[in-house]
C-alpha positions, 0 to 999 in steps of 0.5 A: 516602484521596482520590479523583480523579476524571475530567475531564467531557469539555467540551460540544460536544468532538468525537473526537480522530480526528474532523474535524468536530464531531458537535454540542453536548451540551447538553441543548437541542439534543437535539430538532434533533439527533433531528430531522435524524438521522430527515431523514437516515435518510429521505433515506439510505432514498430514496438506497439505494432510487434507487441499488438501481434505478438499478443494477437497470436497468443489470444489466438493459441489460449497463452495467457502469459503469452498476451500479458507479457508482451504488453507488459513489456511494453507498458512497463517502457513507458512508466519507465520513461515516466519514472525517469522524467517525472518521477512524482507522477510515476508514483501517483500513477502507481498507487492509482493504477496497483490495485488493478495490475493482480488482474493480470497475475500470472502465478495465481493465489500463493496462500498455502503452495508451498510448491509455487513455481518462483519463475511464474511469480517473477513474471507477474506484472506486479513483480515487475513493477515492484523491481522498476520501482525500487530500481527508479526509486533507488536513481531517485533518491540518489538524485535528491541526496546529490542536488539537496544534500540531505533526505527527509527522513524519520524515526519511523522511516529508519525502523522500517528500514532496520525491518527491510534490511533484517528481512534482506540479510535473513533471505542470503542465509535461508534454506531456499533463497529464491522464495526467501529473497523474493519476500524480501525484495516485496518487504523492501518495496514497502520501505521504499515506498515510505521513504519516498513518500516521506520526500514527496509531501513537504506540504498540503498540496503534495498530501492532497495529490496522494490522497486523491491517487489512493482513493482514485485506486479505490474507485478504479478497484470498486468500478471493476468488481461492480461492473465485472459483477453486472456480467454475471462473473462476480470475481470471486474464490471459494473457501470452503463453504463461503465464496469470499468476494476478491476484487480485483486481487487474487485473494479476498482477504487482500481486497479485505484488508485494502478495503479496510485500511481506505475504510478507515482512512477515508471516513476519518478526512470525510468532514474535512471535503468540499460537499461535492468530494463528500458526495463522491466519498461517501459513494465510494465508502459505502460500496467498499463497506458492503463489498468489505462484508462479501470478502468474509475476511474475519480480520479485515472486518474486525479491523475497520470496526476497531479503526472505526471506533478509534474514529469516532472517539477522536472526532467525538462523534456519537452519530458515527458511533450509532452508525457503525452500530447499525451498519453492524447488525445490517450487515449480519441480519442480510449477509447470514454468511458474515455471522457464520463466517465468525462462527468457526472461530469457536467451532473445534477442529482439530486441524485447518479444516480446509482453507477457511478452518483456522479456529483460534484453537488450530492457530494457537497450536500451529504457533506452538509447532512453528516456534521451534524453528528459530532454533536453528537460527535465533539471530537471522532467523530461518529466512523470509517465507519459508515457514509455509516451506518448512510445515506440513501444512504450508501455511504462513504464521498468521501471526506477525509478531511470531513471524519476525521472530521465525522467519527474521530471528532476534534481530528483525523482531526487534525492528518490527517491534520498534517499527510498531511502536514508532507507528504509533508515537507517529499516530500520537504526534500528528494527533498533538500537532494538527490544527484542530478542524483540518484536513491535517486532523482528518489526516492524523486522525485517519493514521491513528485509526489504521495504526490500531487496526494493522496491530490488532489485525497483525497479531491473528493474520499475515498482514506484512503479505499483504504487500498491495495493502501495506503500499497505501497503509504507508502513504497514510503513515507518511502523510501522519509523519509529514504532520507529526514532524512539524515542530511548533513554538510554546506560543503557539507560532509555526516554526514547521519544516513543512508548510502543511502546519503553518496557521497563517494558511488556514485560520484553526477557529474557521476551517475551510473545506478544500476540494478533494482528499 
Protein backbone atom coordinates (compact mmCIF):
# COMPACT_ATOMS: atom_id res chain seq x y z
CA UNK A 1 0.00 0.00 0.00
CA UNK A 2 1.60 3.40 -1.09
CA UNK A 3 0.81 6.81 0.01
CA UNK A 4 1.13 10.22 -1.61
CA UNK A 5 1.58 12.84 -0.10
CA UNK A 6 1.18 16.71 -0.60
CA UNK A 7 3.18 19.07 -2.32
CA UNK A 8 4.64 21.82 0.17
CA UNK A 9 3.12 24.94 -1.01
CA UNK A 10 6.64 26.89 -2.23
CA UNK A 11 8.04 29.83 0.02
CA UNK A 12 6.93 32.95 -0.35
CA UNK A 13 3.71 31.79 -2.80
CA UNK A 14 0.75 34.06 -2.21
CA UNK A 15 -3.10 32.93 -2.65
CA UNK A 16 -4.56 32.29 -6.04
CA UNK A 17 -7.14 35.28 -5.64
CA UNK A 18 -4.43 37.51 -4.16
CA UNK A 19 -2.81 40.28 -5.92
CA UNK A 20 0.41 41.07 -4.04
CA UNK A 21 2.59 38.46 -2.26
CA UNK A 22 1.87 38.37 1.59
CA UNK A 23 5.47 37.91 2.28
CA UNK A 24 8.20 34.81 2.42
CA UNK A 25 7.69 32.06 4.88
CA UNK A 26 10.95 31.63 5.58
CA UNK A 27 11.58 31.35 9.15
CA UNK A 28 14.23 34.43 9.15
CA UNK A 29 11.78 37.09 8.18
CA UNK A 30 9.61 36.22 11.10
CA UNK A 31 10.96 39.03 13.48
CA UNK A 32 10.13 41.94 10.62
CA UNK A 33 7.02 40.42 9.41
CA UNK A 34 5.83 40.76 13.77
CA UNK A 35 7.43 43.92 13.69
CA UNK A 36 5.59 45.70 10.85
CA UNK A 37 2.29 44.03 11.82
CA UNK A 38 2.56 45.58 15.37
CA UNK A 39 3.57 49.20 13.28
CA UNK A 40 0.47 48.61 11.39
CA UNK A 41 -1.58 47.76 14.35
CA UNK A 42 -0.28 51.18 16.10
CA UNK A 43 -0.88 53.29 12.90
CA UNK A 44 -4.26 51.38 12.26
CA UNK A 45 -5.06 52.75 16.12
CA UNK A 46 -4.18 56.20 15.48
CA UNK A 47 -6.27 56.31 12.16
CA UNK A 48 -9.41 55.01 13.71
CA UNK A 49 -8.83 57.39 16.48
CA UNK A 50 -8.30 60.66 14.29
CA UNK A 51 -11.36 59.47 11.69
CA UNK A 52 -13.48 58.93 14.96
CA UNK A 53 -12.78 62.56 15.83
CA UNK A 54 -12.66 64.03 13.06
CA UNK A 55 -16.35 62.68 12.26
CA UNK A 56 -17.25 63.78 15.71
CA UNK A 57 -16.72 67.43 14.91
CA UNK A 58 -18.49 67.50 11.96
CA UNK A 59 -21.80 65.68 13.41
CA UNK A 60 -21.21 68.24 15.96
CA UNK A 61 -20.85 71.51 13.19
CA UNK A 62 -24.11 69.45 10.93
CA UNK A 63 -21.37 68.57 7.80
CA UNK A 64 -22.58 65.50 6.40
CA UNK A 65 -19.77 65.12 4.08
CA UNK A 66 -17.61 66.04 6.73
CA UNK A 67 -18.62 62.44 8.89
CA UNK A 68 -18.80 60.56 5.51
CA UNK A 69 -15.75 61.33 4.16
CA UNK A 70 -13.49 60.44 6.96
CA UNK A 71 -15.01 57.11 7.37
CA UNK A 72 -14.98 56.39 4.23
CA UNK A 73 -11.34 57.07 3.89
CA UNK A 74 -10.69 54.92 6.22
CA UNK A 75 -13.10 52.19 5.06
CA UNK A 76 -12.19 52.24 1.98
CA UNK A 77 -8.38 51.27 3.56
CA UNK A 78 -9.41 48.26 4.70
CA UNK A 79 -11.31 46.90 1.45
CA UNK A 80 -8.31 47.75 -0.22
CA UNK A 81 -6.43 45.63 1.92
CA UNK A 82 -9.02 42.98 1.29
CA UNK A 83 -8.92 43.35 -2.57
CA UNK A 84 -5.08 43.23 -2.25
CA UNK A 85 -4.87 39.79 -0.46
CA UNK A 86 -8.13 38.25 -1.04
CA UNK A 87 -9.45 39.33 -3.89
CA UNK A 88 -12.58 36.86 -4.08
CA UNK A 89 -13.88 37.84 -0.79
CA UNK A 90 -13.32 41.94 -1.70
CA UNK A 91 -15.89 40.96 -4.61
CA UNK A 92 -18.28 39.09 -2.36
CA UNK A 93 -18.16 41.77 -0.20
CA UNK A 94 -18.86 44.18 -2.45
CA UNK A 95 -21.99 42.76 -4.10
CA UNK A 96 -23.25 41.90 -0.52
CA UNK A 97 -22.55 45.33 1.00
CA UNK A 98 -23.45 47.94 -2.96
CA UNK A 99 -26.74 48.49 -2.10
CA UNK A 100 -26.32 50.12 1.05
CA UNK A 101 -23.40 52.50 0.22
CA UNK A 102 -26.22 55.31 -1.66
CA UNK A 103 -27.26 55.44 2.04
CA UNK A 104 -24.28 57.88 2.29
CA UNK A 105 -24.61 59.57 -0.97
CA UNK A 106 -23.54 62.57 -0.98
CA UNK A 107 -24.65 64.44 -4.51
CA UNK A 108 -28.25 63.08 -4.10
CA UNK A 109 -30.58 61.90 -7.12
CA UNK A 110 -29.14 63.29 -10.67
CA UNK A 111 -32.15 62.20 -12.79
CA UNK A 112 -33.16 65.38 -14.53
CA UNK A 113 -29.95 67.99 -13.00
CA UNK A 114 -28.36 68.93 -15.72
CA UNK A 115 -26.44 71.31 -13.43
CA UNK A 116 -25.20 68.40 -10.76
CA UNK A 117 -21.94 69.54 -9.44
CA UNK A 118 -19.18 66.52 -10.69
CA UNK A 119 -17.02 67.35 -7.51
CA UNK A 120 -20.05 65.99 -5.14
CA UNK A 121 -20.44 62.90 -7.58
CA UNK A 122 -16.93 62.32 -7.21
CA UNK A 123 -17.04 62.12 -3.52
CA UNK A 124 -19.67 59.70 -3.02
CA UNK A 125 -18.92 56.55 -1.51
CA UNK A 126 -20.13 54.59 -4.33
CA UNK A 127 -17.86 56.67 -6.50
CA UNK A 128 -15.07 55.75 -4.77
CA UNK A 129 -15.79 52.09 -4.68
CA UNK A 130 -16.21 51.85 -8.41
CA UNK A 131 -12.52 53.49 -8.98
CA UNK A 132 -10.96 50.94 -5.87
CA UNK A 133 -12.43 48.35 -7.99
CA UNK A 134 -11.55 48.94 -11.31
CA UNK A 135 -8.20 49.83 -10.00
CA UNK A 136 -8.04 46.15 -7.90
CA UNK A 137 -9.71 44.49 -10.62
CA UNK A 138 -7.36 45.85 -13.04
CA UNK A 139 -4.06 44.48 -10.75
CA UNK A 140 -6.17 41.34 -10.51
CA UNK A 141 -6.73 40.41 -13.70
CA UNK A 142 -3.32 41.25 -14.57
CA UNK A 143 -2.13 38.92 -11.81
CA UNK A 144 -4.32 36.07 -13.43
CA UNK A 145 -3.15 36.51 -17.06
CA UNK A 146 0.58 36.59 -15.70
CA UNK A 147 0.34 33.19 -13.23
CA UNK A 148 -2.32 31.35 -15.79
CA UNK A 149 -1.53 32.69 -19.32
CA UNK A 150 -4.67 33.16 -20.37
CA UNK A 151 -8.27 34.67 -19.27
CA UNK A 152 -11.95 33.07 -19.30
CA UNK A 153 -13.52 34.94 -21.54
CA UNK A 154 -16.51 35.14 -23.62
CA UNK A 155 -18.50 36.15 -26.68
CA UNK A 156 -20.75 38.30 -24.31
CA UNK A 157 -17.67 39.36 -22.56
CA UNK A 158 -15.98 40.87 -25.55
CA UNK A 159 -19.20 42.81 -26.78
CA UNK A 160 -19.71 44.30 -23.34
CA UNK A 161 -16.10 45.40 -23.73
CA UNK A 162 -16.74 46.70 -27.47
CA UNK A 163 -19.68 48.70 -25.37
CA UNK A 164 -17.11 50.07 -22.28
CA UNK A 165 -14.56 50.93 -24.69
CA UNK A 166 -17.21 52.76 -27.50
CA UNK A 167 -18.52 54.51 -24.10
CA UNK A 168 -14.78 55.64 -23.13
CA UNK A 169 -13.35 56.66 -26.79
CA UNK A 170 -17.26 58.88 -27.04
CA UNK A 171 -16.64 60.62 -23.35
CA UNK A 172 -12.36 62.27 -24.78
CA UNK A 173 -14.64 63.94 -27.64
CA UNK A 174 -17.71 64.98 -25.62
CA UNK A 175 -18.84 68.63 -25.23
CA UNK A 176 -18.29 68.47 -21.20
CA UNK A 177 -15.69 65.70 -20.61
CA UNK A 178 -16.00 65.42 -16.84
CA UNK A 179 -19.72 64.37 -16.78
CA UNK A 180 -19.16 62.27 -19.92
CA UNK A 181 -16.26 60.53 -18.47
CA UNK A 182 -17.65 60.12 -15.40
CA UNK A 183 -20.38 57.79 -17.22
CA UNK A 184 -18.18 56.15 -18.79
CA UNK A 185 -16.00 55.19 -15.98
CA UNK A 186 -19.71 53.79 -14.23
CA UNK A 187 -20.17 51.98 -17.71
CA UNK A 188 -16.64 50.25 -17.41
CA UNK A 189 -17.28 49.23 -13.90
CA UNK A 190 -20.09 46.93 -15.27
CA UNK A 191 -17.68 45.36 -18.01
CA UNK A 192 -15.50 44.85 -15.20
CA UNK A 193 -17.56 43.50 -12.87
CA UNK A 194 -18.54 40.75 -15.66
CA UNK A 195 -15.08 40.02 -16.62
CA UNK A 196 -14.09 39.41 -13.36
CA UNK A 197 -16.77 37.40 -12.48
CA UNK A 198 -16.29 35.25 -15.68
CA UNK A 199 -12.77 34.10 -14.07
CA UNK A 200 -14.50 33.91 -10.26
CA UNK A 201 -17.08 30.93 -11.26
CA UNK A 202 -15.10 27.95 -12.69
CA UNK A 203 -17.52 25.73 -10.98
CA UNK A 204 -20.85 25.19 -8.63
CA UNK A 205 -19.48 26.24 -5.73
CA UNK A 206 -17.99 29.58 -6.68
CA UNK A 207 -21.82 30.29 -8.33
CA UNK A 208 -23.15 29.28 -5.00
CA UNK A 209 -20.85 31.76 -2.99
CA UNK A 210 -22.04 34.62 -5.56
CA UNK A 211 -25.73 33.81 -5.36
CA UNK A 212 -25.57 33.64 -1.56
CA UNK A 213 -23.77 37.42 -1.68
CA UNK A 214 -26.62 39.02 -4.26
CA UNK A 215 -29.31 37.70 -2.08
CA UNK A 216 -27.28 38.52 1.23
CA UNK A 217 -27.37 42.56 -0.47
CA UNK A 218 -31.38 41.87 -0.88
CA UNK A 219 -31.60 41.06 2.72
CA UNK A 220 -29.49 43.79 3.92
CA UNK A 221 -31.65 46.38 1.35
CA UNK A 222 -34.99 44.98 2.68
CA UNK A 223 -33.98 44.82 6.41
CA UNK A 224 -33.12 48.54 6.00
CA UNK A 225 -36.32 50.02 4.37
CA UNK A 226 -38.57 47.58 6.96
CA UNK A 227 -36.78 48.87 9.85
CA UNK A 228 -36.28 52.56 8.75
CA UNK A 229 -40.12 52.24 8.03
CA UNK A 230 -40.80 51.12 11.70
CA UNK A 231 -39.52 54.38 12.76
CA UNK A 232 -41.89 56.49 11.09
CA UNK A 233 -39.25 57.57 8.13
CA UNK A 234 -40.01 55.22 5.53
CA UNK A 235 -37.36 56.19 2.85
CA UNK A 236 -38.88 57.44 0.18
CA UNK A 237 -39.28 60.49 -2.70
CA UNK A 238 -42.25 62.35 -4.10
CA UNK A 239 -43.00 62.37 -7.69
CA UNK A 240 -45.69 64.35 -8.34
CA UNK A 241 -48.70 63.09 -6.79
CA UNK A 242 -46.95 59.54 -5.75
CA UNK A 243 -44.39 58.96 -3.10
CA UNK A 244 -42.35 56.08 -4.68
CA UNK A 245 -40.64 54.00 -2.02
CA UNK A 246 -36.65 54.13 -2.60
CA UNK A 247 -34.86 51.79 -0.14
CA UNK A 248 -31.90 52.36 0.28
CA UNK A 249 -30.96 54.15 -3.16
CA UNK A 250 -31.56 57.66 -3.70
CA UNK A 251 -34.01 56.92 -6.46
CA UNK A 252 -37.23 54.55 -6.48
CA UNK A 253 -37.12 53.39 -9.68
CA UNK A 254 -33.22 52.29 -8.80
CA UNK A 255 -34.63 50.13 -6.00
CA UNK A 256 -37.22 49.34 -8.74
CA UNK A 257 -35.22 47.75 -11.04
CA UNK A 258 -32.73 46.14 -8.48
CA UNK A 259 -36.11 44.51 -7.00
CA UNK A 260 -36.81 43.52 -10.39
CA UNK A 261 -33.94 41.64 -11.77
CA UNK A 262 -33.62 39.65 -7.66
CA UNK A 263 -37.38 39.28 -8.30
CA UNK A 264 -36.91 37.42 -11.22
CA UNK A 265 -33.87 35.50 -10.44
CA UNK A 266 -34.54 34.29 -7.30
CA UNK A 267 -38.07 32.84 -8.10
CA UNK A 268 -36.41 31.06 -10.85
CA UNK A 269 -33.45 29.01 -8.29
CA UNK A 270 -36.17 28.84 -5.60
CA UNK A 271 -37.24 24.74 -6.49
CA UNK A 272 -33.80 24.05 -6.63
CA UNK A 273 -33.01 25.06 -2.49
CA UNK A 274 -32.84 23.17 0.58
CA UNK A 275 -36.49 23.45 2.23
CA UNK A 276 -34.94 25.78 4.75
CA UNK A 277 -33.08 28.36 2.00
CA UNK A 278 -36.59 28.19 0.53
CA UNK A 279 -38.04 29.43 3.77
CA UNK A 280 -35.64 32.20 3.65
CA UNK A 281 -36.25 33.00 0.09
CA UNK A 282 -39.40 33.08 -0.23
CA UNK A 283 -39.60 35.55 2.92
CA UNK A 284 -37.15 37.56 1.02
CA UNK A 285 -39.19 37.44 -2.43
CA UNK A 286 -42.34 38.40 -0.85
CA UNK A 287 -41.11 41.65 0.78
CA UNK A 288 -39.32 42.54 -2.36
CA UNK A 289 -42.53 42.05 -4.28
CA UNK A 290 -44.80 44.17 -2.04
CA UNK A 291 -41.98 46.71 -1.61
CA UNK A 292 -41.58 46.45 -6.03
CA UNK A 293 -45.42 47.60 -5.95
CA UNK A 294 -44.52 50.84 -3.41
CA UNK A 295 -41.64 51.84 -5.89
CA UNK A 296 -44.61 52.95 -8.39
CA UNK A 297 -41.73 51.99 -11.21
CA UNK A 298 -44.00 51.40 -14.19
CA UNK A 299 -41.04 49.76 -16.00
CA UNK A 300 -39.54 47.85 -13.34
CA UNK A 301 -43.06 46.23 -12.46
CA UNK A 302 -43.74 45.36 -15.95
CA UNK A 303 -40.36 44.16 -16.22
CA UNK A 304 -40.65 41.33 -13.39
CA UNK A 305 -44.02 40.54 -14.68
CA UNK A 306 -42.73 39.77 -18.02
CA UNK A 307 -39.47 38.06 -16.35
CA UNK A 308 -42.01 36.26 -14.49
CA UNK A 309 -43.69 34.77 -17.22
CA UNK A 310 -40.89 33.64 -19.28
CA UNK A 311 -40.38 31.69 -15.57
CA UNK A 312 -42.97 30.00 -15.41
CA UNK A 313 -43.33 28.68 -19.06
CA UNK A 314 -39.79 27.51 -18.88
CA UNK A 315 -40.26 25.69 -15.71
CA UNK A 316 -43.83 24.61 -17.19
CA UNK A 317 -45.52 25.88 -13.87
CA UNK A 318 -48.91 26.55 -14.09
CA UNK A 319 -49.38 27.19 -10.45
CA UNK A 320 -46.76 30.23 -10.99
CA UNK A 321 -48.66 31.39 -13.65
CA UNK A 322 -51.88 31.74 -11.28
CA UNK A 323 -49.55 33.12 -8.81
CA UNK A 324 -48.38 35.91 -10.69
CA UNK A 325 -52.01 36.41 -11.75
CA UNK A 326 -53.41 37.11 -8.41
CA UNK A 327 -50.26 38.74 -6.98
CA UNK A 328 -51.47 41.19 -10.10
CA UNK A 329 -55.11 41.97 -9.30
CA UNK A 330 -53.84 41.99 -5.04
CA UNK A 331 -51.52 44.42 -5.91
CA UNK A 332 -53.97 46.95 -7.86
CA UNK A 333 -56.91 46.07 -5.63
CA UNK A 334 -54.94 47.25 -2.14
CA UNK A 335 -52.19 49.57 -3.86
CA UNK A 336 -54.94 51.99 -6.03
CA UNK A 337 -51.75 54.34 -6.48
CA UNK A 338 -50.07 51.35 -8.72
CA UNK A 339 -53.23 51.54 -11.05
CA UNK A 340 -53.18 55.23 -11.11
CA UNK A 341 -49.72 55.23 -11.63
CA UNK A 342 -50.44 53.35 -15.32
CA UNK A 343 -52.89 55.34 -15.57
CA UNK A 344 -50.75 58.41 -16.87
CA UNK A 345 -49.52 56.49 -19.74
CA UNK A 346 -52.66 57.29 -21.48
CA UNK A 347 -53.41 60.59 -19.80
CA UNK A 348 -52.27 63.31 -22.73
CA UNK A 349 -49.78 66.02 -21.68
CA UNK A 350 -48.18 68.04 -23.57
CA UNK A 351 -45.14 68.03 -21.84
CA UNK A 352 -43.22 66.11 -19.02
CA UNK A 353 -45.84 66.98 -16.71
CA UNK A 354 -43.56 66.96 -13.72
CA UNK A 355 -41.08 64.08 -12.92
CA UNK A 356 -43.54 61.33 -13.10
CA UNK A 357 -45.56 62.60 -16.72
CA UNK A 358 -43.51 61.05 -19.35
CA UNK A 359 -46.60 59.46 -21.18
CA UNK A 360 -45.76 57.45 -24.19
CA UNK A 361 -46.76 60.37 -26.19
CA UNK A 362 -43.98 62.98 -24.63
CA UNK A 363 -41.18 60.07 -24.67
CA UNK A 364 -42.06 59.44 -28.55
CA UNK A 365 -41.73 63.17 -29.07
CA UNK A 366 -38.57 63.88 -26.83
CA UNK A 367 -36.81 60.90 -29.16
CA UNK A 368 -37.76 62.61 -32.31
CA UNK A 369 -36.14 65.91 -30.73
CA UNK A 370 -33.20 64.20 -29.31
CA UNK A 371 -32.42 62.13 -32.61
CA UNK A 372 -30.92 65.29 -34.47
CA UNK A 373 -28.16 65.32 -32.06
CA UNK A 374 -25.92 62.42 -33.38
CA UNK A 375 -25.60 64.72 -36.42
CA UNK A 376 -23.09 66.56 -35.14
CA UNK A 377 -21.21 63.22 -34.46
CA UNK A 378 -22.82 60.05 -36.45
CA UNK A 379 -19.69 58.00 -35.53
CA UNK A 380 -18.56 58.63 -31.72
CA UNK A 381 -21.61 60.08 -30.83
CA UNK A 382 -21.98 63.58 -28.98
CA UNK A 383 -20.70 61.67 -25.66
CA UNK A 384 -21.91 59.56 -22.56
CA UNK A 385 -24.67 61.58 -20.51
CA UNK A 386 -24.79 64.61 -22.26
CA UNK A 387 -28.26 64.25 -23.82
CA UNK A 388 -29.67 65.48 -20.25
CA UNK A 389 -26.88 68.57 -20.80
CA UNK A 390 -27.94 69.31 -24.47
CA UNK A 391 -32.17 69.70 -24.16
CA UNK A 392 -33.99 71.89 -22.21
CA UNK A 393 -35.56 69.45 -20.24
CA UNK A 394 -32.26 67.52 -18.93
CA UNK A 395 -33.69 64.47 -19.07
CA UNK A 396 -31.80 61.41 -20.39
CA UNK A 397 -33.53 59.16 -23.46
CA UNK A 398 -35.54 56.63 -21.65
CA UNK A 399 -34.58 54.79 -24.53
CA UNK A 400 -31.33 52.56 -24.56
CA UNK A 401 -31.17 51.82 -27.86
CA UNK A 402 -31.72 55.47 -29.01
CA UNK A 403 -29.01 56.57 -26.35
CA UNK A 404 -26.21 54.10 -27.78
CA UNK A 405 -26.82 55.78 -30.71
CA UNK A 406 -26.73 59.67 -29.59
CA UNK A 407 -24.55 59.63 -26.89
CA UNK A 408 -21.86 56.65 -28.31
CA UNK A 409 -22.77 57.09 -32.42
CA UNK A 410 -22.72 54.02 -35.16
CA UNK A 411 -20.09 52.52 -33.33
CA UNK A 412 -21.50 51.98 -29.87
CA UNK A 413 -25.02 51.28 -30.98
CA UNK A 414 -23.39 48.40 -33.02
CA UNK A 415 -21.87 47.01 -29.76
CA UNK A 416 -24.84 47.23 -27.56
CA UNK A 417 -26.96 45.70 -30.31
CA UNK A 418 -24.41 42.82 -30.38
CA UNK A 419 -24.24 42.76 -26.53
CA UNK A 420 -27.95 42.34 -26.80
CA UNK A 421 -28.22 39.70 -28.89
CA UNK A 422 -25.20 37.55 -27.24
CA UNK A 423 -27.42 38.22 -23.87
CA UNK A 424 -29.74 36.33 -25.31
CA UNK A 425 -27.59 33.61 -27.34
CA UNK A 426 -26.23 33.42 -23.76
CA UNK A 427 -29.70 32.85 -22.29
CA UNK A 428 -30.37 30.17 -24.93
CA UNK A 429 -26.97 28.26 -24.36
CA UNK A 430 -27.50 27.77 -20.50
CA UNK A 431 -30.88 26.85 -21.27
CA UNK A 432 -29.79 23.82 -23.85
CA UNK A 433 -26.61 22.88 -21.67
CA UNK A 434 -28.01 22.58 -17.99
CA UNK A 435 -28.82 19.40 -16.56
CA UNK A 436 -32.60 19.13 -16.30
CA UNK A 437 -33.87 19.77 -12.25
CA UNK A 438 -30.70 21.68 -11.18
CA UNK A 439 -29.67 24.39 -9.73
CA UNK A 440 -27.84 24.84 -13.12
CA UNK A 441 -31.27 25.05 -14.62
CA UNK A 442 -32.80 27.46 -11.99
CA UNK A 443 -29.57 29.42 -13.06
CA UNK A 444 -30.26 29.43 -16.90
CA UNK A 445 -33.72 29.73 -16.34
CA UNK A 446 -33.18 32.96 -14.06
CA UNK A 447 -30.95 34.64 -16.84
CA UNK A 448 -33.33 33.84 -19.39
CA UNK A 449 -35.76 35.61 -17.53
CA UNK A 450 -33.95 38.86 -16.58
CA UNK A 451 -32.21 38.79 -20.18
CA UNK A 452 -36.18 39.49 -21.57
CA UNK A 453 -36.93 41.73 -18.70
CA UNK A 454 -33.41 44.42 -19.30
CA UNK A 455 -34.63 44.50 -23.32
CA UNK A 456 -38.35 44.99 -23.04
CA UNK A 457 -37.50 47.62 -19.89
CA UNK A 458 -34.24 49.03 -21.84
CA UNK A 459 -36.50 50.29 -25.04
CA UNK A 460 -38.85 52.61 -22.67
CA UNK A 461 -36.33 53.66 -19.69
CA UNK A 462 -32.45 54.22 -18.75
CA UNK A 463 -31.72 51.07 -17.55
CA UNK A 464 -27.86 51.25 -18.75
CA UNK A 465 -27.90 54.15 -15.40
CA UNK A 466 -28.87 52.29 -13.60
CA UNK A 467 -25.25 50.95 -12.91
CA UNK A 468 -26.05 49.56 -8.71
CA UNK A 469 -28.82 47.16 -10.66
CA UNK A 470 -26.93 46.29 -13.82
CA UNK A 471 -23.83 44.92 -10.98
CA UNK A 472 -26.09 41.89 -10.18
CA UNK A 473 -27.99 41.62 -13.73
CA UNK A 474 -24.31 40.71 -14.89
CA UNK A 475 -23.31 38.32 -12.14
CA UNK A 476 -26.49 36.48 -13.46
CA UNK A 477 -25.00 36.79 -16.92
CA UNK A 478 -21.71 35.36 -15.82
CA UNK A 479 -23.20 32.48 -13.85
CA UNK A 480 -25.64 31.79 -17.47
CA UNK A 481 -22.29 32.07 -19.15
CA UNK A 482 -20.19 30.04 -17.02
CA UNK A 483 -22.97 27.05 -17.86
CA UNK A 484 -23.57 28.23 -21.63
CA UNK A 485 -19.55 27.68 -21.98
CA UNK A 486 -19.60 24.00 -20.81
CA UNK A 487 -19.24 21.89 -24.19
CA UNK A 488 -21.00 18.54 -23.84
CA UNK A 489 -20.24 15.37 -26.28
CA UNK A 490 -23.07 13.81 -28.64
CA UNK A 491 -23.49 11.16 -26.17
CA UNK A 492 -24.09 12.91 -23.87
CA UNK A 493 -20.66 12.65 -21.47
CA UNK A 494 -19.37 15.86 -20.02
CA UNK A 495 -16.23 16.98 -21.52
CA UNK A 496 -16.86 20.88 -19.81
CA UNK A 497 -14.15 23.58 -18.98
CA UNK A 498 -16.13 24.12 -15.78
CA UNK A 499 -17.11 21.15 -13.46
CA UNK A 500 -20.30 22.89 -12.61
CA UNK A 501 -21.72 20.41 -15.80
CA UNK A 502 -20.20 17.41 -15.24
CA UNK A 503 -23.29 14.74 -14.64
CA UNK A 504 -20.97 12.28 -12.80
CA UNK A 505 -21.57 15.18 -9.59
CA UNK A 506 -25.03 15.06 -9.35
CA UNK A 507 -27.25 12.20 -11.16
CA UNK A 508 -29.95 14.45 -13.85
CA UNK A 509 -33.10 11.90 -12.93
CA UNK A 510 -32.56 12.40 -8.89
CA UNK A 511 -31.64 16.13 -8.09
CA UNK A 512 -30.52 16.88 -5.03
CA UNK A 513 -31.23 20.14 -3.22
CA UNK A 514 -28.21 22.04 -2.11
CA UNK A 515 -28.00 24.44 0.81
CA UNK A 516 -28.21 27.74 -0.52
CA UNK A 517 -28.56 30.00 -3.62
Amino acid sequence: MTTTQQEPRPAGREPDDAIVSGGSDVPGHARPRRFAGRLLSVLAAVAAAAVAVSAGLALAAGDRRGVVLPLAVVAGAAVGVLAMTRFSGYVILLLAVRPLLDVVKLSGPTAGRADTEQTSRLTDPSTMVAVLFLLAAGLWLAAQLRRRGRLRGSPLGWAMLLVGATALVSAVGAGRPTPSLLEALRIMTVVVMFVVLEQLMPDRAAIRRILIACYGSLALALLYTVLTSAFGQMPSEVKGEFVRVSGPFSQSTTFGRYLMFLVIFGFAIHRFLARRAQLVLAVLLGLSLVFLMLTNTRSAILGAALGLIVVAVLHRSARMLVTLLIVAVAGVSLLPSVGDRFAQLGQDRSTGGGPTGNTMQWRVGFWVEILPLANRNPVTGIGPNMTQHETPQAKKPHNDLLRAYVETGIAGLLAYLAMLVLILHTARSALRRAPPGSLERGVAVGFAGCAVAFIAVSLGSNVISNVVTLWYFVTFAAAASAIAHGRATPDGTAASRYPILDPSTRPVGNPRPVAGP
